[in-house]
N, C-alpha and C positions, 0 to 999 in steps of 0.2 A: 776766925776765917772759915766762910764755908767749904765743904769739900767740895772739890770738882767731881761730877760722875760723867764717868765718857759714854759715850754711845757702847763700843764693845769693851771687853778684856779679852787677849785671847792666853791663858797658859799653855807656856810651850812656844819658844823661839826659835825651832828648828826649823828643819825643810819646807812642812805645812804652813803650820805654823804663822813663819815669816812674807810667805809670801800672800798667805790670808789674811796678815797686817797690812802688806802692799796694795790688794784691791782694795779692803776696808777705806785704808787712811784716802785714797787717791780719791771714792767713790763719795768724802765727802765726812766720814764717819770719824769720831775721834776715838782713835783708838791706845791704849797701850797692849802690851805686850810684856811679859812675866815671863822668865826663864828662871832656874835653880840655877844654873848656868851663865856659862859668856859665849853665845854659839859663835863660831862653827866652835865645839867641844866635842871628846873624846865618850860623852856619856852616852851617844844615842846613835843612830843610822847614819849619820849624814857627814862625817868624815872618811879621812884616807884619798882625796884627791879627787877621785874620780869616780863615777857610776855608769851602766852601760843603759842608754834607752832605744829600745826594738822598737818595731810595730807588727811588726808579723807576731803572734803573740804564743806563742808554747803554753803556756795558763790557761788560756779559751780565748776566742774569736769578740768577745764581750770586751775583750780591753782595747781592742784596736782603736776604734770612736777614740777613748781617753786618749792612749798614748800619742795620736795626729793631732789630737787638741792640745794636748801638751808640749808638744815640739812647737806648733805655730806659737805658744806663748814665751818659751824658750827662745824663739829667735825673737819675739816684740823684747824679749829683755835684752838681746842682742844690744839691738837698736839703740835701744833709751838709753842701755850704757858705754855704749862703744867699746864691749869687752867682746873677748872671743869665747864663749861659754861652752859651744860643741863642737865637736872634732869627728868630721864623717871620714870615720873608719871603716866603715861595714863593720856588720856583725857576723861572724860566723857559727851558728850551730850545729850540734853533731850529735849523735843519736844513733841508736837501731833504727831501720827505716818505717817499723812499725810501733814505735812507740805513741804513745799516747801526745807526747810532748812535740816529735817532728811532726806526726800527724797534722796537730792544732796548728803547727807553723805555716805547713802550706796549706791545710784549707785556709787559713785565715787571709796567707796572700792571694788566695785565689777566690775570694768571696769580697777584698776591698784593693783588688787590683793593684796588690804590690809588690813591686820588683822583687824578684827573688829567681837566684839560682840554685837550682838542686844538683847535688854533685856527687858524685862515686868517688871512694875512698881516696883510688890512684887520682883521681881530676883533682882534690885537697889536697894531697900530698906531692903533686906537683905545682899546685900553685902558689902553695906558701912551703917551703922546703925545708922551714922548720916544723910542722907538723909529721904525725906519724902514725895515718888512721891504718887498721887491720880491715880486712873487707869485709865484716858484719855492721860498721858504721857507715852514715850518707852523712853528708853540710849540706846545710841552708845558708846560701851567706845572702845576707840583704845588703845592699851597697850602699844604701839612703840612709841608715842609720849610721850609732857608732858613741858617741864618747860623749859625756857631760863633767864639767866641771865643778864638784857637786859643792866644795868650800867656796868657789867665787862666786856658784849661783847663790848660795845663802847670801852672802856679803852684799851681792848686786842689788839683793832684793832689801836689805837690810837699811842700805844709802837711799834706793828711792822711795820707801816708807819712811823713814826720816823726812826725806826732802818735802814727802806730801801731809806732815805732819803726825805720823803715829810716834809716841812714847816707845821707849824701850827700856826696862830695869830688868837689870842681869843679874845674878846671882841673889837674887831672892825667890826665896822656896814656899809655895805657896801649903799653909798647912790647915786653913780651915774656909769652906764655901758654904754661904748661907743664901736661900732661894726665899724672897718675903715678896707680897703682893707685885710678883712680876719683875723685882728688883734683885740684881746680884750683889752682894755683898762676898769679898776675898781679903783673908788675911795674910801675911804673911809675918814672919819672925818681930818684925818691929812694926810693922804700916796695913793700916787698911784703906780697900779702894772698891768703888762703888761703880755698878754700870748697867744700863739697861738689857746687854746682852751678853753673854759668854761664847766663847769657843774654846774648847780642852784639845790641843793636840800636844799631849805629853808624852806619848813614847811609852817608854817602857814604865810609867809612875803614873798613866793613865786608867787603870784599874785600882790602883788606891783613891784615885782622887774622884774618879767617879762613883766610888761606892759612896761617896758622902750624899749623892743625888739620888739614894736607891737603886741605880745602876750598877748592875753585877754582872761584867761582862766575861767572855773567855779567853782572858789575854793570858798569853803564858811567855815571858821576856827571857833569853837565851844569849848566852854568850855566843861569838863567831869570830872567827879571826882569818887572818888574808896576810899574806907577805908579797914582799918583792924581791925579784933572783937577779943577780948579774946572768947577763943575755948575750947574745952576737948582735949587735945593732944591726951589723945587713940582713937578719933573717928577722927582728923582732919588731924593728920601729914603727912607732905609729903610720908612717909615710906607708908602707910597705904590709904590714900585719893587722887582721881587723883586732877588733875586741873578740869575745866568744863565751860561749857557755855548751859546754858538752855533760851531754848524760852519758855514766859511765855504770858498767856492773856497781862498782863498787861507791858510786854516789853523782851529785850534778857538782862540776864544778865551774867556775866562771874566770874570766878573767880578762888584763888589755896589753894592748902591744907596751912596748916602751915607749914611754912618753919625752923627748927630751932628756934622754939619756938616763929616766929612772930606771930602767928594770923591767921586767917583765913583772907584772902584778896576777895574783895568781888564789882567789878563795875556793871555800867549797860552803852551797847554801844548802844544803841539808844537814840534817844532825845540826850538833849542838851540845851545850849542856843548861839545863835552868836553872837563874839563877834569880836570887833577891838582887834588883837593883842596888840596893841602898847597902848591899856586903858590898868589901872588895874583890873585885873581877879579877882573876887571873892574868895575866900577862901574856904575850903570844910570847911560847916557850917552857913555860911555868908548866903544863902538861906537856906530857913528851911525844902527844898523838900528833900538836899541835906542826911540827916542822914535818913528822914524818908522814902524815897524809896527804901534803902539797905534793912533796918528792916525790910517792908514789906516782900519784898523778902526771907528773912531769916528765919522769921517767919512762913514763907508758906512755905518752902522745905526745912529747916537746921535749924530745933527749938533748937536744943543744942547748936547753938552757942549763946553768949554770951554777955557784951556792948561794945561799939565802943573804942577803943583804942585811933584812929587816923585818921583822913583822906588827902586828898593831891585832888589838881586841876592837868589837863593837857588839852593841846589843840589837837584837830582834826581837821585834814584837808578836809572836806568831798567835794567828785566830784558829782554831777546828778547820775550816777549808782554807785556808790562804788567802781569801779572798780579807778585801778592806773592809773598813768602817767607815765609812761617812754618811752621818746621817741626823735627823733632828733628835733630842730627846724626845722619847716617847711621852712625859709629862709635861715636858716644859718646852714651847714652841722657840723659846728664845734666847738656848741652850743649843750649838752643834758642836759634833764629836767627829772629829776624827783620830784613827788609832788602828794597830793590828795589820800593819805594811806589808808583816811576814819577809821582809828582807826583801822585795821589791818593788817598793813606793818610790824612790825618790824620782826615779824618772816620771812620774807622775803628778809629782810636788806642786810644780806649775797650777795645773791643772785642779789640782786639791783643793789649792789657796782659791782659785777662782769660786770654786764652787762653795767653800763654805762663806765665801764673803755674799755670796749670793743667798744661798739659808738665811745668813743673819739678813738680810735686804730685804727681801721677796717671800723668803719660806718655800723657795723652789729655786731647781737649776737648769740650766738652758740644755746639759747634758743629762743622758739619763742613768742613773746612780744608784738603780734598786738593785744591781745586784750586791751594793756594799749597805745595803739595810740592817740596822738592827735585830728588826722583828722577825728574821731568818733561824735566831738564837732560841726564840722562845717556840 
């Protein structure tokens, strides 16, 4: 029997990933899909419920474009699936008023004319009465944003790349990639599988797998972990409480209201520790900094919340600037990468999938993507 070769393979079934299976499959393309995994899984960014997507951008004015094209595609999934995937919460940020990061917030609402309110410490701390800023911090709250679903958007996207014909094999671990006159060859523990084109959005396992392409990128993969507190639902619930991300002395931390009576959910995106994906990751708790850096934080700006419920580990893929990957091979036009989220791609996922489905299609994207270039590295 001959082998089928599909149009693409993309390693990597996660937030990218899946939804760059979704335009693929829909656009015509036969596609499967490789995961070491069964997403939504515990091994990579895209657990824990929930993820917060801004558009006022604290990063630089450059993600803004993304993140509005992201949201319009997040609600076309709306649609298709009749699921409720975002929850406008507002987002609230907080900062010195001269930091680098509020800065970037409101030039960037005020270069693509986005609602945003700017607010003195007492105007936060009476607005939401759970908060507790000191008067060397401002909020940004944007109203228009707020809350993603980040388990059901994998899942939603997951049904209609099925529905439009893409394969999917889960827990097969892809261990050797061969590139022959313009043709991909993938193996994995038992089966190989052939296809005109590749996409690697693997995460934290996407700098082993690209070395096999002569690709030696700067990914460095990090553990991080995030809990949820018992709360006062009148001061914390989604109805009432945005999501947030506050820069503080002592680091940024993020977090969202309660959701249906979870908790207050509560990380911090800096720091870290690096680790080898393929060891075992720590446990939230298993390090003792792990509970007591939330507290901190809680303690100093959200004293009404409450004790730790729960907490969970995830990995980050972090690049030298923070900024992404997505981009063609520099040798091989019919190879796209993306990878190096730095801990905040998903809200951009959407938007990922679109564009590398467009790579493999076109060899260009409708959006413009140079500043997540490769050739930035070299």
């Amino acid at each position: 029997m001959e082998q089928k070769i599909y149009d693409v393979i993309v390693i990597g079934a996660g937030s990218m990933g899946m939804a760059a299976g979704y335009f693929l499959a829909k656009s015509g393309k036969s596609t499967l899909l490789l995961d070491s995994f069964n997403p939504t899984h515990n091994k990579g960014s895209h657990h824990g419920d929930t993820r917060i997507i801004r558009y006022a951008y604290g990063e630089g004015a450059e993600y803004v474009p993304f993140a509005l094209k992201a949201q319009e595609l997040w609600n076309d999934l709306e649609k298709a699936t009749g699921k409720q995937l975002f929850l406008q919460t507002g987002v609230l940020n907080v900062g010195p008023e001269q930091s680098d990061f509020i800065q970037n917030i409101i030039s960037s609402s005020e270069t693509y004319s986005l609602p945003l309110d700017v607010l003195y410490s007492r105007e936060v701390n009476s607005r939401w009465p759970g908060i507790s800023l000191s008067n060397e911090y401002i909020g940004c709250f944007e109203p228009t944003s707020g809350v993603l679903k980040c388990e059901e958007c994998i899942e939603a996207y997951r049904v209609l790349a099925i529905k439009h014909g893409a394969e999917i094999l889960t827990n097969s671990r892809v261990k050797e990639i061969n590139i022959h006159d313009n043709r991909v060859t993938i193996k994995t523990d038992d089966q190989t599988f052939q296809s005109e084109s590749l996409i690697v959005s693997a995460g934290a396992w996407s700098k082993e797998l690209l070395s096999q392409l002569d690709l030696n990128l700067p990914l460095e993969p990090v553990r991080k972990t995030f809990a949820w507190f018992d709360a006062a639902e009148k001061l914390f619930n989604h109805k009432d409480f945005p999501a947030f991300a506050f820069e503080t002395i002592q680091g940024l931390y993020y977090g969202f209201p309660s959701i249906d009576g979870s908790g207050l959910k509560v990380g911090r995106h800096d720091g870290g520790e690096k680790i080898n994906p393929d060891n075992q990751i720590p446990g939230f708790g298993e390090l003792p900094e792990d509970e007591a850096d939330l507290i901190q934080f809680l303690n100093a700006f959200m004293p009404h919340s409450q004790q730790l419920k729960y907490g969970k580990t995830c990995i980050y893929t972090l690049t030298p600037d923070e900024n992404f990957i997505i981009d063609l091979h520099p040798k091989y036009s019919n190879i796209a990468i993306a990878s190096g989220f730095s801990g905040h791609g998903f809200k951009f996922s959407s938007a990922v999938g679109k564009n590398l489905a467009e790579l493999i299609i076109s060899g260009k994207t409708e959006q413009d993507i140079s500043l997540f270039s490769i050739n930035r590295f070299n």
